[in-house]
C-alpha positions in Angstrom: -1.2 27.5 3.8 -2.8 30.8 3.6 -1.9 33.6 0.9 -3.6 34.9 -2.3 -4.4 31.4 -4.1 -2.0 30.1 -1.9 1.0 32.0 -2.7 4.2 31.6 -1.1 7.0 33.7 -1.4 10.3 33.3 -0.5 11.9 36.4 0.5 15.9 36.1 0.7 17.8 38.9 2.2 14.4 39.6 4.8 15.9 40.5 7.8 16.0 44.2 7.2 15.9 46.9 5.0 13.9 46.3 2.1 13.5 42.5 1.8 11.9 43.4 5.8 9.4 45.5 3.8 8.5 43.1 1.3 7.8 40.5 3.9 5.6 42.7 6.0 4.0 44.0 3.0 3.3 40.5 1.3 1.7 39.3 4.7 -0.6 42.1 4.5 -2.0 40.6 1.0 -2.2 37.2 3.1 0.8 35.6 1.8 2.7 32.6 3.2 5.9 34.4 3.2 9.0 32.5 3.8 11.8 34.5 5.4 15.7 34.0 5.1 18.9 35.5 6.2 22.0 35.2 8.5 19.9 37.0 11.5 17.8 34.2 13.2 16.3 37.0 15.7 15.6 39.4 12.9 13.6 36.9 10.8 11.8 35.7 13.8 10.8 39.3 14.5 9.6 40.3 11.2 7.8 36.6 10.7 5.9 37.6 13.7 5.1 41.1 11.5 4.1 38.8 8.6 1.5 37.1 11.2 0.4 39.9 12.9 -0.6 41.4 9.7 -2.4 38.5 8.3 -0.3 36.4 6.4 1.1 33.4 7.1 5.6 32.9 7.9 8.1 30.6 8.2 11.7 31.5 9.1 14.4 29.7 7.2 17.9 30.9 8.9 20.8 30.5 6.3 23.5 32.1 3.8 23.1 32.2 0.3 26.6 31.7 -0.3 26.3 28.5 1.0 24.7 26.2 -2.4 23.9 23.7 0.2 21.5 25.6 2.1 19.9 27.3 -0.7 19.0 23.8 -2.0 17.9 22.6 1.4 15.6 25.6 2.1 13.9 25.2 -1.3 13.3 22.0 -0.9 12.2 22.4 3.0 9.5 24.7 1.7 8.0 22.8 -1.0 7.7 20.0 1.7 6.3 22.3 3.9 3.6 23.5 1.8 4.1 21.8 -2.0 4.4 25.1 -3.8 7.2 27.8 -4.5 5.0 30.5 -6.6 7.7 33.6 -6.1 10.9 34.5 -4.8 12.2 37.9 -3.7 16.2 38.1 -3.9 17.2 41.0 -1.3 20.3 40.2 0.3 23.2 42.5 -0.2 26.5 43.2 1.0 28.9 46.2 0.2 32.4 47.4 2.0 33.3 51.3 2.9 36.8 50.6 1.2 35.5 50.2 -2.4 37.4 52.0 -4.8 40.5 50.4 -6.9 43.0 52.0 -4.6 42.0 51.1 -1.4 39.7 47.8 -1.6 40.8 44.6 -0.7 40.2 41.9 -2.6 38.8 39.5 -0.2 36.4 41.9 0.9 35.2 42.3 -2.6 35.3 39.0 -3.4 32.7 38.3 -0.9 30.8 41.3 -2.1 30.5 39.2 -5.7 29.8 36.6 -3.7 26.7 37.9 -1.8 25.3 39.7 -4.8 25.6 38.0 -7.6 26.4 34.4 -6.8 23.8 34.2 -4.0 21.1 35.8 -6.5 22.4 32.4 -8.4 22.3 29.7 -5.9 19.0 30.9 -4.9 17.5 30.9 -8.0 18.9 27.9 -9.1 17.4 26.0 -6.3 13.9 27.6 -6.5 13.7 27.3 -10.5 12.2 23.8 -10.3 9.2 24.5 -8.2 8.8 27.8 -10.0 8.5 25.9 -13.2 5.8 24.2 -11.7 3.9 27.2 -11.0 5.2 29.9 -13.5 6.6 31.6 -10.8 8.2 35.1 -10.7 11.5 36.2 -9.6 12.2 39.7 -8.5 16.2 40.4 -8.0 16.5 43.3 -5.8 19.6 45.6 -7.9 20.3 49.0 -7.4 20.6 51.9 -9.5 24.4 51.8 -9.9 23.1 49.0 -12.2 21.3 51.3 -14.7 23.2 53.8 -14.3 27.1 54.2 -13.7 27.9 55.4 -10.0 31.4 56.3 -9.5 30.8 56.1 -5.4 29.2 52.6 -5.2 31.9 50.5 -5.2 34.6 48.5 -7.9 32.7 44.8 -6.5 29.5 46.3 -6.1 28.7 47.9 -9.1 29.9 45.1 -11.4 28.0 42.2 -9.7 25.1 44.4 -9.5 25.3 45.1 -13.9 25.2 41.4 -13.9 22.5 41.0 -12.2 20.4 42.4 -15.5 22.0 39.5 -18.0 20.8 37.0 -15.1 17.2 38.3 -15.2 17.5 38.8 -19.0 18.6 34.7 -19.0 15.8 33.7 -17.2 13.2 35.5 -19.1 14.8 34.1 -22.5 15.2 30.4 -21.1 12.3 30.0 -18.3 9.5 32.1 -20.3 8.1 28.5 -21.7 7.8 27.5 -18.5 5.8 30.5 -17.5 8.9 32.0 -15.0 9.2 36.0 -15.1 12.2 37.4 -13.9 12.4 41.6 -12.8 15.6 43.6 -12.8 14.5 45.7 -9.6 17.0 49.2 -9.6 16.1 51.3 -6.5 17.8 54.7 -6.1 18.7 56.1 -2.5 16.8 53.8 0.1 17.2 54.6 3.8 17.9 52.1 5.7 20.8 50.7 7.6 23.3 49.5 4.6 24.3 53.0 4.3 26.3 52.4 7.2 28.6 50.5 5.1 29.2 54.1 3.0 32.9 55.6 2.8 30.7 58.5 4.1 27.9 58.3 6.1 24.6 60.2 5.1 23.2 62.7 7.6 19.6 62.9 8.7 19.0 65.9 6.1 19.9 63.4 3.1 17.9 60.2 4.3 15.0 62.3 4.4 14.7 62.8 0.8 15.7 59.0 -0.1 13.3 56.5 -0.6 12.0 53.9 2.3 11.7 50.1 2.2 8.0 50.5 1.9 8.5 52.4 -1.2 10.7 49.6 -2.5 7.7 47.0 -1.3 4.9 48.4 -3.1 6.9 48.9 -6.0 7.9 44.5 -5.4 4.2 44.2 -4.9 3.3 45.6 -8.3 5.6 42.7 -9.9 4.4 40.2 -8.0 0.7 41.3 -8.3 1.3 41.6 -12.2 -1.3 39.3 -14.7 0.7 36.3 -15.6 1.1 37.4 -19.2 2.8 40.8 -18.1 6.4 40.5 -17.7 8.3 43.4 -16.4 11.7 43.0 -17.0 13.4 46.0 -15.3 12.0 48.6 -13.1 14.0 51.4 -11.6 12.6 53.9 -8.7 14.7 56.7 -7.5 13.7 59.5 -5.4 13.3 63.0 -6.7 17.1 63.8 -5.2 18.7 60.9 -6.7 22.0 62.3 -9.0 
């Protein structure tokens, strides 16, 4: 199975961006890392990554708006290797039409969907094996969730706050069972969401952001936490961040 102890995590949303850099940084520590998202070529590229740098992958195509195939892949990797020890929710979805007078609604009720009902599916579906292991959860937020931003979106920013009452929940309910849950906020990230911006950010403002691997090692720490530590919100912004 490989990993530390045989860990396996399940990283959700690892296709790009910063659930990409949690992958490739878990493989590094010798994981079995479990990679899912709506881009079969992506995962298969960044399961290679997981290999190449020692760990161990499996790629797991699917949506997380779909209950079915949440409940499927967790099962599918507890066959595959009896164990679920942590899962990494990354998968995220925003519009450039976001503010009350020019959204549509269908757009953000897919956003909702994405972000905080996927976090719920997958979570759902992975809570039995974690129970089994006293597993941890990391939900990958963003700072509009700790602190209001008026430019990230009507959708967006309220399915994001809601993301902290789900971690909250599962610490509260799951802590006999040993599950830890983290409220992840990262600031300015640079990668290729901010395409989905009303305005675009040049080359000058990505340079001061933060990078997925910044976001990873900052995963890792959670992960890599003594079982008696929980850390029940962490936010990371760059030095820019307003």
């Amino acid at each position: 199975m490989g990993g530390i102890d045989g860990h396996v995590l399940w990283v959700v949303g690892g296709g790009s961006g910063m659930g990409r850099a949690v992958a490739l940084a878990a493989g590094a520590t010798g994981r079995t890392v479990v990679v899912s998202g709506r881009r079969a070529d992506r995962l298969r590229e960044v399961a290679t990554g997981v290999e190449e740098a020692g760990g161990a992958a499996l790629v797991l195509p699917g949506d997380a708006t779909d209950t079915a195939w949440a409940s499927s892949a967790a099962a599918t990797i507890v066959d595959r290797f009896g164990r679920l020890d942590e899962v990494v929710l990354a998968a995220g979805l925003n519009a450039p039409r976001r503010r009350w007078d020019d959204q549509s609604i269908a757009d953000a009720a897919a956003i909702v969907d994405v972000n905080l009902l996927g976090v719920l599916r997958t979570a759902d579906a992975a809570l039995p094996a974690l129970r089994q292991r006293g597993g941890t959860v990391v939900v990958v937020s963003s700072y509009s969730a700790w602190a209001f931003n008026p430019t990230a979106g009507v959708a967006y920013s309220a399915a994001k706050a809601a993301l902290a009452q789900v971690c909250r929940t599962l610490n509260v309910q799951e802590g006999e069972h040993g599950v830890r849950a983290t409220h992840l906020c990262p600031g300015d990230v640079d990668t290729e969401f901010l395409a989905r911006r009303p305005e675009v950010p040049d080359a000058a403002a990505r340079a001061v952001m933060l990078t997925p691997d910044d976001v990873a090692r900052s995963v890792l720490h959670v992960l890599d936490a003594p079982p008696h530590v929980r850390i029940d919100e962490l936010v990371i912004s760059p030095l820019s961040q307003r």
